[in-house]
C-alpha positions as CSV (number, residue, x, y, z in Angstrom):
1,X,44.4,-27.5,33.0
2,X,41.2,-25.4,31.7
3,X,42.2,-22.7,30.1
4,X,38.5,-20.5,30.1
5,X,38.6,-19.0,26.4
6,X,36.0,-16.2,25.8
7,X,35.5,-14.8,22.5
8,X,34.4,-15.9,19.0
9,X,36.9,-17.4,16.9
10,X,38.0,-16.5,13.3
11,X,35.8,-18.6,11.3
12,X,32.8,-17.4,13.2
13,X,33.5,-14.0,12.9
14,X,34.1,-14.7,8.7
15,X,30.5,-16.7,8.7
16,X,28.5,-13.8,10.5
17,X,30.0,-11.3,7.8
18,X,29.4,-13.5,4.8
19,X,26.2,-13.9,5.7
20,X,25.7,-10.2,6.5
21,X,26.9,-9.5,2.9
22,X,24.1,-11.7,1.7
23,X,21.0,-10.4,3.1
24,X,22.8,-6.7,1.6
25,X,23.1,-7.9,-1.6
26,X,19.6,-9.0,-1.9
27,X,18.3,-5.7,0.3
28,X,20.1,-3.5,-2.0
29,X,18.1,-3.5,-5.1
30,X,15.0,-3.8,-3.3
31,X,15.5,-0.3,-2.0
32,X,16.9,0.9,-5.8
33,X,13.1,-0.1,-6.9
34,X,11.7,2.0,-3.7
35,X,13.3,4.9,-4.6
36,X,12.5,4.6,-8.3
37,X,8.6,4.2,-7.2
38,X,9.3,7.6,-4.5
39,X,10.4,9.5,-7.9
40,X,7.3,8.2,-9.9
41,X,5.5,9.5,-7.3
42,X,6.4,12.7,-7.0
43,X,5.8,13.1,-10.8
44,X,2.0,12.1,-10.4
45,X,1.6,14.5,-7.2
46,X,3.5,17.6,-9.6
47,X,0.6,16.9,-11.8
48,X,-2.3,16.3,-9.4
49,X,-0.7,19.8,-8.2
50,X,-0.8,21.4,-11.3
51,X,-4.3,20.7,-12.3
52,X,-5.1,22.9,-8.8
53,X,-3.0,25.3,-10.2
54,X,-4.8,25.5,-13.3
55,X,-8.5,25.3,-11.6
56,X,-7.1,28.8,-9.5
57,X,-5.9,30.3,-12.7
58,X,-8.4,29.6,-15.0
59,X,-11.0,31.4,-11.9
60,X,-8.9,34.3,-11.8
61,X,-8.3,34.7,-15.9
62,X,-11.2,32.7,-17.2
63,X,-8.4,30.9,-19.1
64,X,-5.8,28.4,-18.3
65,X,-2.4,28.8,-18.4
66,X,0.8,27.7,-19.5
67,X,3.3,26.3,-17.2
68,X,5.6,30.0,-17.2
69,X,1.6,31.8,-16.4
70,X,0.9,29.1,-13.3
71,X,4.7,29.4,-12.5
72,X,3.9,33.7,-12.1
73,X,0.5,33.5,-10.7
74,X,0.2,31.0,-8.0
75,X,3.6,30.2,-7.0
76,X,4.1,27.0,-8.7
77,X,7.3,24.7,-8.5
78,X,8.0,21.5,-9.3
79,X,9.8,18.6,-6.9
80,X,13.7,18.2,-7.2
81,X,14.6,15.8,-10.9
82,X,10.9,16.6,-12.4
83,X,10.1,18.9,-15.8
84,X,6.8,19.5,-17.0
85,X,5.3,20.6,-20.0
86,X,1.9,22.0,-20.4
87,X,-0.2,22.6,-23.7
88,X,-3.1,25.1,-22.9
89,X,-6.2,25.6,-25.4
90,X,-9.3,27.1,-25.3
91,X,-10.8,24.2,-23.6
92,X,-9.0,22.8,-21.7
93,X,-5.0,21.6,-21.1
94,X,-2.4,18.7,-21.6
95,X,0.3,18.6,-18.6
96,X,3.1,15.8,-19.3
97,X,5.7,15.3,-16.4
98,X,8.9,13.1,-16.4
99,X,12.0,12.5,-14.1
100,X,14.7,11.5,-15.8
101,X,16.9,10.0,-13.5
102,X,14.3,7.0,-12.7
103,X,16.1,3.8,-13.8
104,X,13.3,1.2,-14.2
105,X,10.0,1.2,-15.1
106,X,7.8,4.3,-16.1
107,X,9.5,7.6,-16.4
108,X,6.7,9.8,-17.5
109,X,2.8,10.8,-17.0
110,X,0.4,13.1,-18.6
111,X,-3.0,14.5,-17.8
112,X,-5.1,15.7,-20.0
113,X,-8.4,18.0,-19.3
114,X,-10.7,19.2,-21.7
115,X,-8.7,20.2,-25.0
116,X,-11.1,17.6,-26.3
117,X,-9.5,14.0,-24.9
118,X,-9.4,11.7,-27.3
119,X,-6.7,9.4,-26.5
120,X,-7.0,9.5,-22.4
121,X,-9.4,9.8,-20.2
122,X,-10.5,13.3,-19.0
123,X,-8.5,14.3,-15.4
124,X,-7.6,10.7,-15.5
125,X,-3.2,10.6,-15.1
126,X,-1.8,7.8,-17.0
127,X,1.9,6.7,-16.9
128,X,4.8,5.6,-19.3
């Protein structure tokens, strides 16, 4: 007698979700490190942003401005997790950015323009 048996059977069904738990434990951290890289991102575009914000206040004022003045005058914000800090002179500015709640890698980068550059490269964003 043939008995016509359609299905999968128990240990088939266990292999095809061990192996799915696999390829999720190794796909897992690789998106961790994506997001991480997303953050960093958005850090370097807040400063790329502010440095326009501080090329349209310094041609209205003839002076740049600190981060409270570009906050007032041209509508400036920062992305969701990100702080800033910016050091205005005479000559030019210092704008640092960092997120926080990056896990790996660099947390942090500054600009610096004018204000007499000694340790980075004028308008040039470097990361730690």
């Amino acid at each position: 007698m043939l008995s016509n048996r359609k299905g999968f059977t128990l240990i088939e069904l266990l292999i095809v979700v061990v192996i799915i738990g696999i390829l999720a434990a190794i796909a897992i951290p690789k998106f961790a490190a994506t997001k991480d890289k997303a953050k960093l991102a958005s850090v370097k575009t807040d400063l790329r942003n502010m440095m326009t914000a501080q090329e349209a206040y310094f041609s209205d004022y003839s002076t740049y401005g600190s981060f409270a003045q570009l906050q007032t005058a041209n509508s400036f914000s920062l992305s969701s997790g990100n702080t800033m800090t910016i050091t205005p002179n005479a000559s030019g500015y210092t704008g640092n950015a960092n997120n926080t709640t990056i896990s790996s890698g660099f947390t942090q980068c500054q600009v610096q323009v004018g204000a007499g550059a000694a340790t980075t490269v004028d308008g040039v964003t470097t990361c730690s």
